[in-house]
Structures are given as C-alpha cells and as structure tokens.
Phi, psi and omega in degrees: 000315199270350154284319192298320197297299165255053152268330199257344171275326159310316191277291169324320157251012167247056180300349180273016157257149180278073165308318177080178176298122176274130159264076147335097135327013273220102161086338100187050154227164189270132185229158173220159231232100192268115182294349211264278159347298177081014155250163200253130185235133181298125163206170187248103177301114143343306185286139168301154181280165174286136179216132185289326186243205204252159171283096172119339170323137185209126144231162189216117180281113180220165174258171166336129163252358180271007186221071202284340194296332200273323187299328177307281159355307192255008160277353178283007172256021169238137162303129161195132207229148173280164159281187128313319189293358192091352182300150160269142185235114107347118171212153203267172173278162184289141179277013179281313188283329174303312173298285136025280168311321194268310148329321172328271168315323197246001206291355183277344181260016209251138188285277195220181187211028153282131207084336189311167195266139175278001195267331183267327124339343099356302156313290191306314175308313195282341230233339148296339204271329162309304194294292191128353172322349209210342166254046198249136157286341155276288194312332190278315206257336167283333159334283201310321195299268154040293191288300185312332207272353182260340201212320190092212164320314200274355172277342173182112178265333178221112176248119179246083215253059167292134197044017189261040182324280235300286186323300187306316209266303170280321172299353212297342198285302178312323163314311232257359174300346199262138187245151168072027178301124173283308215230130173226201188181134209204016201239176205051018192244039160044042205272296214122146156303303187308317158010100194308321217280354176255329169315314165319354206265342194241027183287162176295313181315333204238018156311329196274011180263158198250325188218119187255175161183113194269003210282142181076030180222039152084014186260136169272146170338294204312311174305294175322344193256329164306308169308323205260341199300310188303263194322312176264359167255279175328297232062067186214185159075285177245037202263002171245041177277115185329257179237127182280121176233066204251054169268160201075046172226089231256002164298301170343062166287168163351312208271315179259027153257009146310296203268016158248074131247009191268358184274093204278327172284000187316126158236323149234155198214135186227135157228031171297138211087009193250170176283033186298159181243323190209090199288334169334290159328279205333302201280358170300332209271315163323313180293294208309287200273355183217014167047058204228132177256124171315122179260120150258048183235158157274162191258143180293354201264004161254008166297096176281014157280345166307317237235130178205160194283133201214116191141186173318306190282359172321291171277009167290300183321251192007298206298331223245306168310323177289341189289281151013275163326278191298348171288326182266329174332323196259061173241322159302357166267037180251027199265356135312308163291326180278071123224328169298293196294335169300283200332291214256006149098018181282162176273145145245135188296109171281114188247111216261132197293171173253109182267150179270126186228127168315160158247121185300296209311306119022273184293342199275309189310333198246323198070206211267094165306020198274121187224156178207173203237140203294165169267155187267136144268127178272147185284132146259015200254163216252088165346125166277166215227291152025257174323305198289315215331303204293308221241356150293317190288310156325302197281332188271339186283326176269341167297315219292300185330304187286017175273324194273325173301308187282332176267026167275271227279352164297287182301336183273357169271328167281328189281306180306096184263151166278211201232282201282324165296302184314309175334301189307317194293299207292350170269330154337000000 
C-alpha cells in the first residue's frame, strides 16, 4: 500500500504530463496503474503491441549493383586473415597500398614519371606488372615508355631474347622502348640484314651497351656495314662496345670484318664460324689495328649462360613469352585435320620450330676464331731513372711518330666513303 501511495502521489503531482497508462510487473502478472485513482488494478492488456513495420516487411542489405567492377574493387580494401585459434580477422589496408592499386589500375594515363621517387616507382611498377598491365597491346606500350623514358637502366639494364624469334616479332615496339640496355643477346633469332630491330641498334637510345650477341642470325658484309656506319662516320651509335659476337654467321667475309674495326673499345670478339677465306690475314689485321689477341681456349665471356634479363621488366619478358607460348598451344587441336589428310593419302607439312644449331662445316673449317685484348702488367719493380732515362726517351718518339701515321692513315680510311655509306648516313 505505502508503494502504491506514492505512486499516486508521483502521479498526482505531475498531472500535467500525458503519461498515458503504466504497467507493472509484480509476481509474474502485469498490473496497470489508473493515474486518475491511483490504484492498481489486475487486467490483462488489450492493445496490440506496437510494431515499427508492417507484417511481412523484410529487409535486404545489398551493394550497388549497378557497378560490379566497383563492388570488386572494394572488397580489395580489406585484409583476412586466421588466427591462432582458428577465428576470421579483418583489417582494412594501408592508404598507401589503396592509392597504390588505383595508380595501378590506371598506369596508362599517367603524363609523366620524371623526378618521380625511384623507390616508390618501383612499387608502382610491380604492383602494374601483377595486374598485368604492360601485356595490353596499346595501353602496355604507352605504360613501358612512361617508366623507360623516366628510369633507364633500372626498368631493364640486360636483355635476353636468345632463340625468341616469336617474343621479337610481337613485342617489337615494347623492345625497342627500352632504353640505357648494357647487355643485349639477340642470337639464334634469325633477324637478317633487313631486320628494324638491328637498325634500332645504331640509334642513340641502345649507345651504352657494352655486350651485343649476334650469333646464328643470318648476317652479311652488308648488315655489318649498315650497323658499323654510325660508328666509322659520326663516332655515334655502338661506339661503347665491349664484347662482340658474330659466330655462326657464315655470310660474314673478309670484307665485313674490315668494318668491325672501327670499334676501337673491342676487348672480345668471336667470328667463329663465318666465310672468311683467309684467316691469317684476318687475325693479322685484327691484332694490328684493334689490338686483339688470337684465343686458343674458348672465353668465358661468350658463355650465354652469363647474359640475363635483369631489372624491373624482368617477369614482363616471362609474361609476354608465356603469352606466346599459349598463342601456339591450340595448334595441338589440329590432329583431327592431320588425320583427316593420313585418310585421304596427303602429306601433312611438318613445321619444325628453329634451334640454334652450330653450323659443324664452318666451325671445322675456320676453327675456334675467338679474340680478346691482353691486360699490360704493370713492372712493380723500381727503375734508375739514369739508365732508363735515354731509352724512354727514344722509345716514346718512335711510338708517338707510328701514332700519327697510323691516324694519317686512319683518317684517310675513313674519309674514303662509298656511294651506298652516304646513302646510310642520309637516313640517320
């Protein structure tokens, strides 16, 4: 009685709110509380309960649907990962990798990437070559320039297309984009004098490589002179080359080892295997004028297991062979048709891929042609300056005289142009 009392008293002095009826609990029944009495009466409530909807109302939490690429996207901003215990865990990503992916997605539209940080470029590079990005036939070739034409060397310093006719023949424009190349390997690919990618060669972008390797690819006097032109007229083009490889190339005479002689940095040199008639001469001329030594062991330095793809660009060449590779795979469904033509008595043309093969005839004939320029040991031992004085002084004056003679006679070598070398000069 004395809870009820003041209740009704509670009630009684804030009558000016509308409260409405109260229900009590008490003992497991519902008691309601008449404010105007102010006693508690036993009932059962009447009223329907309250309801926010409707009967039958149903919702369903969904995303955009008018954009699945995007709903795709966003589910990429989360991590998930197990626990020990076996729980699933979530954590959203960093706004480096999100910006990151959408540069990505997007590397074709990019103006430029000069000045850009190379470490986070780097980044930016691996995280298109996942994507997949550079193996697009348009957007991928403007993407590669973007980087080469920005980094150089560090999107690819050594390139290795040996026996990769296939690679060459679709990619060429993605080749020849790559700039500051050190090492390139070219061999066993059937190129040709005519070939764009050796005219590419005496371009300014591919001056720094240092190691070509030509071996097996069908070249003639004429391709050497073409190639050798930049270099004995300008001083421009392949003038900072190492080591040379033109064996197996059994077109290669006499005539066109006169013009690798103009490579004055030449430290090895291979023409084993070429039509020389008269190898003697040869290795006389070769010793004289570029100071190259006859090797007879072979040099490690024509070991083509040295020369690899190294750089950024690296798993793209993979990417772009296996694409390759999977263009000739459905060729192998044709043994229905070859079995059709066994019925009806045909031949079917076996077309046998192209291996890099010594030519046997050749290599017997010429032998192993291999040259490389001796290193000076320097005398560590101490001189009278007395003694030496007189016959130092002798000895430089008769070098210095065959210096001026031999670059007399240099220049008057060079000065003699053919007809078909201006031809050359004027398309540069």
């Amino acid at each position: 009685q004395s809870w009820s009392r003041g209740m009704s008293y509670c009630l009684h002095s804030e009558s000016h709110w509308d409260t409405g009826p109260i229900y009590v609990r008490e003992n497991g029944k519902l008691h309601v509380v008449n404010q105007g009495a102010g006693d508690i009466q036993n009932v059962t409530p009447k009223t329907r309960p309250f309801r926010l909807f409707s009967r039958g109302f149903s919702v369903e939490l969904c995303m955009n649907r008018e954009d699945d690429s995007a709903r795709r996207q966003r589910t990429d901003h989360f991590i998930f990962t197990y626990t020990k215990e076996g729980n699933l865990r979530y954590s959203a990503k960093s706004l480096f990798s999100l910006v990151l992916g959408y540069i990505s997605d997007n590397v074709d539209h990019i103006d430029s990437l000069i000045g850009f940080p190379e470490q986070i470029a780097e980044k930016l590079f691996s995280a298109a070559e996942a994507r997949q990005k550079f193996t697009e036939p348009v957007t991928g070739l403007r993407a590669l320039q973007k980087f080469t034409e920005a980094y150089g060397n560090l999107v690819l310093c050594s390139l290795c297309l040996r026996n990769r006719y296939l690679v060459i023949s679709e990619k060429l424009e993605e080749i020849k984009s790559f700039r500051e190349l050190t090492c390139l390997d070219l061999s066993c690919c059937k190129l040709g004098d005519e070939h764009e990618l050796l005219e590419h060669l005496t371009k300014e972008a591919l001056s720094s490589v240092k190691r070509l390797l030509l071996k097996d690819n069908s070249l003639s006097d004429a391709g050497l002179r073409r190639m050798t032109a930049p270099v004995r007229v300008l001083k421009k083009g392949l003038e900072n080359l190492l080591v040379l490889d033109l064996s197996c190339n059994p077109k290669i005479t006499d005539v066109g080892i006169g013009y690798l002689l103009s490579f004055k940095k030449l430290n090895c040199l291979d023409i084993s295997g070429t039509g020389l008639k008269d190898v003697n001469a040869v290795i006389k001329r070769i010793q004289m004028q570029i100071g190259l030594v006859h090797s007879k062991v072979p040099l490690k330095e024509f070991d083509h297991s040295n020369c690899k793809t190294e750089g950024w660009a690296e798993q793209t060449v993979l990417q772009w062979e296996q694409a390759v590779m999977e263009a000739i795979k459905p060729q192998d469904n044709l043994r229905s048709r070859t079995a059709a033509l066994h019925f009806y008595g045909k031949t079917h043309r076996i077309e046998e891929v192209v291996k890099c093969r010594l030519v046997e005839a050749e290599t017997k004939a010429s032998g192993n042609l291999q040259f490389y320029k001796e290193k000076v040991q320097n005398c560590h031992l101490a001189l009278k300056k007395e003694v030496a004085g007189s016959h130092e002084l002798k000895n430089n004056k008769k070098r210095a005289l065959a210096e001026q003679e031999r670059e007399r006679t240099s220049k008057q070598k060079h000065l003699c142009l053919t007809v078909e070398d201006w031809d050359l000069l004027n398309t540069y």
